[in-house]
C-alpha positions as CSV (number, residue, x, y, z in Angstrom):
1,X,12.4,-64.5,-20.1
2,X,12.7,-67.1,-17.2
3,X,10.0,-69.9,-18.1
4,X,9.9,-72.9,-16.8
5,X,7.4,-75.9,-16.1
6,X,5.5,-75.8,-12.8
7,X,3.1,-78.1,-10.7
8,X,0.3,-76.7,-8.5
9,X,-1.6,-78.6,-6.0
10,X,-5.1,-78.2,-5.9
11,X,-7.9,-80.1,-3.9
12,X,-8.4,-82.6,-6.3
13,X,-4.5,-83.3,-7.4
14,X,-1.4,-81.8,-9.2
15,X,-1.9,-79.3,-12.0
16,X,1.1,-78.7,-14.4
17,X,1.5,-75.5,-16.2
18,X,3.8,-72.9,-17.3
19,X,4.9,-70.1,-15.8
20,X,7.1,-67.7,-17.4
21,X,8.5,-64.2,-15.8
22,X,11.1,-61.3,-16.3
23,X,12.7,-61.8,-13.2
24,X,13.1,-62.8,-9.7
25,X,11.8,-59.9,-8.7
26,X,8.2,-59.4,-7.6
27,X,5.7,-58.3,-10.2
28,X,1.5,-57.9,-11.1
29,X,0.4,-61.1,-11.8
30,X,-1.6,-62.6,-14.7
31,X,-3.7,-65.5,-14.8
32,X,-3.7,-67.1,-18.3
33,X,-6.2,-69.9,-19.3
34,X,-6.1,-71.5,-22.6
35,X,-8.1,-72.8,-25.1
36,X,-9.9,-76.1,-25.7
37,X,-6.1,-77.4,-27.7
38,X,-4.2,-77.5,-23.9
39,X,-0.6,-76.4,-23.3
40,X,1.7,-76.2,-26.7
41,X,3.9,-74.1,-27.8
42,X,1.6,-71.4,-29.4
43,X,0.9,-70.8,-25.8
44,X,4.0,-70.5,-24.4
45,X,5.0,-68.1,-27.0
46,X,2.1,-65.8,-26.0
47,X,2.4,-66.0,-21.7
48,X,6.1,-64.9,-22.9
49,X,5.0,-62.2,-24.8
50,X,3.0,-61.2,-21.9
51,X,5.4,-61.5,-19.3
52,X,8.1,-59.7,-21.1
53,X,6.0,-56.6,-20.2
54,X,7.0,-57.3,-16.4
55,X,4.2,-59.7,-15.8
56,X,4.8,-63.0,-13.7
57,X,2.0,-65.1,-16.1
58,X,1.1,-68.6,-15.3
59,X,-0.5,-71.0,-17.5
60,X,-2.0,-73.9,-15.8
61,X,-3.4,-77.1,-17.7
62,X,-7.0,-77.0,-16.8
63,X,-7.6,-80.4,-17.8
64,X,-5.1,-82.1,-15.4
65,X,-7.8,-84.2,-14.0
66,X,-7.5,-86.3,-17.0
67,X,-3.7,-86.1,-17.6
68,X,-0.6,-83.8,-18.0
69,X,-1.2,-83.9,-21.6
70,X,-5.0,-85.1,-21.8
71,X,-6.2,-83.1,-24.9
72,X,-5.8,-85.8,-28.6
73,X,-3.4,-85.0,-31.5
74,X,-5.4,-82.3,-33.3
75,X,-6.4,-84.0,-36.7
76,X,-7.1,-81.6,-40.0
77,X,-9.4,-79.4,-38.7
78,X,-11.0,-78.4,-42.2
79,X,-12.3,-81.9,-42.5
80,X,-16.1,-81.1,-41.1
81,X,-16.2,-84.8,-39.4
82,X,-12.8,-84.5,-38.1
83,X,-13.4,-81.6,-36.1
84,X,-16.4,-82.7,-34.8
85,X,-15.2,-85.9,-33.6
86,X,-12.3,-84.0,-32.1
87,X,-14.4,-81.5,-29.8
88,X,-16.4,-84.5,-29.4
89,X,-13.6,-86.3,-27.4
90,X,-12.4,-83.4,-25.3
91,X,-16.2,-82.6,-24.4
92,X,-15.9,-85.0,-21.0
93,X,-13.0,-82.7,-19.9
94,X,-14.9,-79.7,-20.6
95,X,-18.1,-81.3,-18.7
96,X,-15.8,-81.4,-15.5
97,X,-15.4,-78.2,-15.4
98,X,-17.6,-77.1,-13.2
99,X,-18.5,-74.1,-11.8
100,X,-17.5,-75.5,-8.2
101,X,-14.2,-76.7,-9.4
102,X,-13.2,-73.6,-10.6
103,X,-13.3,-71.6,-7.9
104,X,-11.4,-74.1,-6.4
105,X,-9.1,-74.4,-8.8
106,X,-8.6,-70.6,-9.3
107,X,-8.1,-70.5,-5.5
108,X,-5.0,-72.7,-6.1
109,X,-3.8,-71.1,-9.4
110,X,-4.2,-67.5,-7.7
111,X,-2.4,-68.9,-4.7
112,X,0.6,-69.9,-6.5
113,X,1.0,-66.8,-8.3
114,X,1.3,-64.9,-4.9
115,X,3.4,-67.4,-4.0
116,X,5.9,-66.9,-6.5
117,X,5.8,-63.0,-6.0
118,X,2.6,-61.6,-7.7
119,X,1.6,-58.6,-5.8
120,X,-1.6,-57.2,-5.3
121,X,-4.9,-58.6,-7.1
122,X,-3.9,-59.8,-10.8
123,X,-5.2,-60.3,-14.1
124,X,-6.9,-63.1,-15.8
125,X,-7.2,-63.9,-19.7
126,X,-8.6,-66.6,-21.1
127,X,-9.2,-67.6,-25.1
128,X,-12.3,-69.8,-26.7
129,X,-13.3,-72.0,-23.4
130,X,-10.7,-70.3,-21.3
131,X,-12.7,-67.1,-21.3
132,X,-15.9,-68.5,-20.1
133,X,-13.4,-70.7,-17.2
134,X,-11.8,-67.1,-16.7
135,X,-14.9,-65.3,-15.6
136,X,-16.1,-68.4,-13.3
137,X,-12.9,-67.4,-11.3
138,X,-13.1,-63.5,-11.3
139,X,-16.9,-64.2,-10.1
140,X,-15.6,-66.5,-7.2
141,X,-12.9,-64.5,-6.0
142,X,-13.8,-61.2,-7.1
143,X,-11.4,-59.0,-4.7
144,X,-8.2,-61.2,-6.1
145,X,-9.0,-60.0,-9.7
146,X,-8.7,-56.7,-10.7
147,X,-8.7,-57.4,-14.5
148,X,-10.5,-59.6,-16.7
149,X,-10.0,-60.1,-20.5
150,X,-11.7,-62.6,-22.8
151,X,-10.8,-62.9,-26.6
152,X,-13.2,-65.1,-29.2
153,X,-14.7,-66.4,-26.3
154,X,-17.8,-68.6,-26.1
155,X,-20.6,-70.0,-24.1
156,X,-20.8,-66.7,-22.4
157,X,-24.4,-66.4,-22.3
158,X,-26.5,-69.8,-22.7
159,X,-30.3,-71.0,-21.4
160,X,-28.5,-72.8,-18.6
161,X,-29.9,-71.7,-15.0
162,X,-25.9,-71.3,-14.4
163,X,-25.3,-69.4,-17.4
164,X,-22.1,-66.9,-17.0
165,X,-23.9,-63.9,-17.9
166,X,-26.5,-64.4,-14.6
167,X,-23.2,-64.1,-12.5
168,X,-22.2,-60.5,-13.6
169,X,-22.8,-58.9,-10.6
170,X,-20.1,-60.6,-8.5
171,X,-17.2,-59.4,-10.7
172,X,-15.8,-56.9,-9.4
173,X,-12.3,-56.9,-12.2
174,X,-12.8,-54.3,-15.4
175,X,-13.6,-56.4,-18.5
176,X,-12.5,-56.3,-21.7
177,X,-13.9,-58.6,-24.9
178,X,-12.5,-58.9,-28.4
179,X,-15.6,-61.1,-30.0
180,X,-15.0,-63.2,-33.1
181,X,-17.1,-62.4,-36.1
182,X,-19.7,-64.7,-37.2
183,X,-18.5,-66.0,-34.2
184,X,-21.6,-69.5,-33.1
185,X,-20.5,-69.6,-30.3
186,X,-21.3,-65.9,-29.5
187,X,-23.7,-64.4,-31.4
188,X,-24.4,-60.6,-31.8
189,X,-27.8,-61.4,-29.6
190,X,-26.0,-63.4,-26.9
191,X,-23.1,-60.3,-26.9
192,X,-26.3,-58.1,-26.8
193,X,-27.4,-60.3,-23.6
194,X,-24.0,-60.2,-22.2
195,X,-23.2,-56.6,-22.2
196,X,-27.0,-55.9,-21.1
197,X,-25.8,-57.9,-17.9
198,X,-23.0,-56.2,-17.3
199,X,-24.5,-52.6,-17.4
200,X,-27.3,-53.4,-15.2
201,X,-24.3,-55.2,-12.9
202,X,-22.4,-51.7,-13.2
203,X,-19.7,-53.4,-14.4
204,X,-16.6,-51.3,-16.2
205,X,-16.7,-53.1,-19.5
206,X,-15.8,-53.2,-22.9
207,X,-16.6,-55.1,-25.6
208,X,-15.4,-54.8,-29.4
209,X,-16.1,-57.2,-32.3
210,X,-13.1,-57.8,-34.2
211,X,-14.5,-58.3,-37.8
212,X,-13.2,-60.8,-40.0
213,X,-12.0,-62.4,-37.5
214,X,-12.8,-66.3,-36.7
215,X,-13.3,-67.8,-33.4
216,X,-9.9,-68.8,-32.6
217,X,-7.8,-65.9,-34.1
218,X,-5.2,-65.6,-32.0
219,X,-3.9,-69.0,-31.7
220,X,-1.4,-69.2,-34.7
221,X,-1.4,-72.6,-34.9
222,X,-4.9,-72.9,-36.0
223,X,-6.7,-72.7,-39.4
224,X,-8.6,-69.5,-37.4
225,X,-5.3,-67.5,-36.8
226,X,-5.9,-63.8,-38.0
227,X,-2.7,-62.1,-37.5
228,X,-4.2,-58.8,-37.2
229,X,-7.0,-59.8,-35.0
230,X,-4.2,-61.2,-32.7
231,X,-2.1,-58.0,-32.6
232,X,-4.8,-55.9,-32.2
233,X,-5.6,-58.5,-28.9
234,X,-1.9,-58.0,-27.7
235,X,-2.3,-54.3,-27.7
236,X,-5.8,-53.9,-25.8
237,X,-4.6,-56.4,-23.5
238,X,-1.4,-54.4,-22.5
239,X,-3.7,-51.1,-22.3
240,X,-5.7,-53.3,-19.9
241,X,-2.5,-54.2,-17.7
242,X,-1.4,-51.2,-17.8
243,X,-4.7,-49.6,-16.3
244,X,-5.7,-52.0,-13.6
245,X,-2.6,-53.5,-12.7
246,X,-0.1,-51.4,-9.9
């Protein structure tokens, strides 16, 4: 694969992220946004994955407001106080977030991808946080994405007046979930909310449960890595490509 470190420019500075691709030759697109742990090289391995299936995938750092590399050293997670102090500290980057900046954002990130020789509408996947950040995008620019894929993804359905779910009908991508079991951060009555939302949207949809599986369970450097759970996300993911991207 041809990877390589990128910046993008978006209205409110530079984002860095990496882009990976088979070729010089033009190619679908994929949008990948990550998880609450930033760019590493558990990421890298998996846009490469991607991308060796003819994809040009780009994985920005959606917390470049706060740095190139903003997101702590990740202490021992199984330590209760440890990981909450750690979420704790990246919780400001996640509050900037908002639904405003993302569309602008995505604007930028979907902009460089034509740029670079992405044809046609792409695909965007996103993992934990990055699934929720995913489907602000696909709402805001629904005729640029024509696939939309979220694996142990949370915050999906809240009380907010902004909540995700209330936005269903302005996606216009086909969807595709792969829940985490026991999963707090999506329960079986917020997925129940979620995928009521989506058929009264008329939304093409689908949305499995992967049991056993923790929130987290693709990422392999984490104490949440399932290795099934993550093939079986490579393989619905592909079927997903493969359907909705020309």
């Amino acid at each position: 694969m041809n990877s390589s470190s990128v910046d993008i420019t978006t209205p409110d500075g530079v984002a860095n992220a990496y882009l990976s691709r088979p070729d010089d030759d033009p190619h679908p697109g994929v949008l990948f946004i990550m998880d609450a742990y930033g760019l590493r090289p558990t990421i890298d391995e998996m846009v490469d994955r991607i991308a060796s299936d003819d994809y040009i995938v780009l994985a920005p750092n959606v917390f470049y407001r706060a740095g190139r590399s903003p997101v702590p050293p990740v202490p021992d997670m199984s330590d209760p106080e440890q990981r909450a102090g750690f979420f704790q500290s990246l919780r400001p980057l996640m509050d900037e977030l908002t639904a405003e900046r993302l569309a602008a954002d995505g604007a930028a990130y979907l902009d460089y991808l034509a740029r670079t020789g992405a044809q046609g509408p792409v695909a965007i996947t996103g993992y934990c946080m990055g699934a929720r950040l995913a489907w602000r995008i696909a709402a805001a620019h629904p005729d640029r994405v024509a696939a939309l894929a979220g694996f142990h993804a949370g915050g999906l359905v809240t009380d907010a007046p902004d909540s995700p779910h209330l936005s269903a009908g302005n996606i216009k991508a086909e969807l595709y979930f792969g829940f985490a079991d026991q999963d707090r951060s999506m329960t079986p009555e917020q997925i129940s909310t979620l995928e009521q939302a989506l058929s009264e949207a008329g939304a093409r949809y689908s949305a499995d449960v992967y049991a056993g599986a923790q929130h987290g369970y693709t990422m392999a450097d984490t104490p949440a890595y399932n290795e099934a759970a993550r093939e079986r996300h490579f393989r619905e993911l592909r079927a997903l490509l493969a359907r909705t991207l020309s």
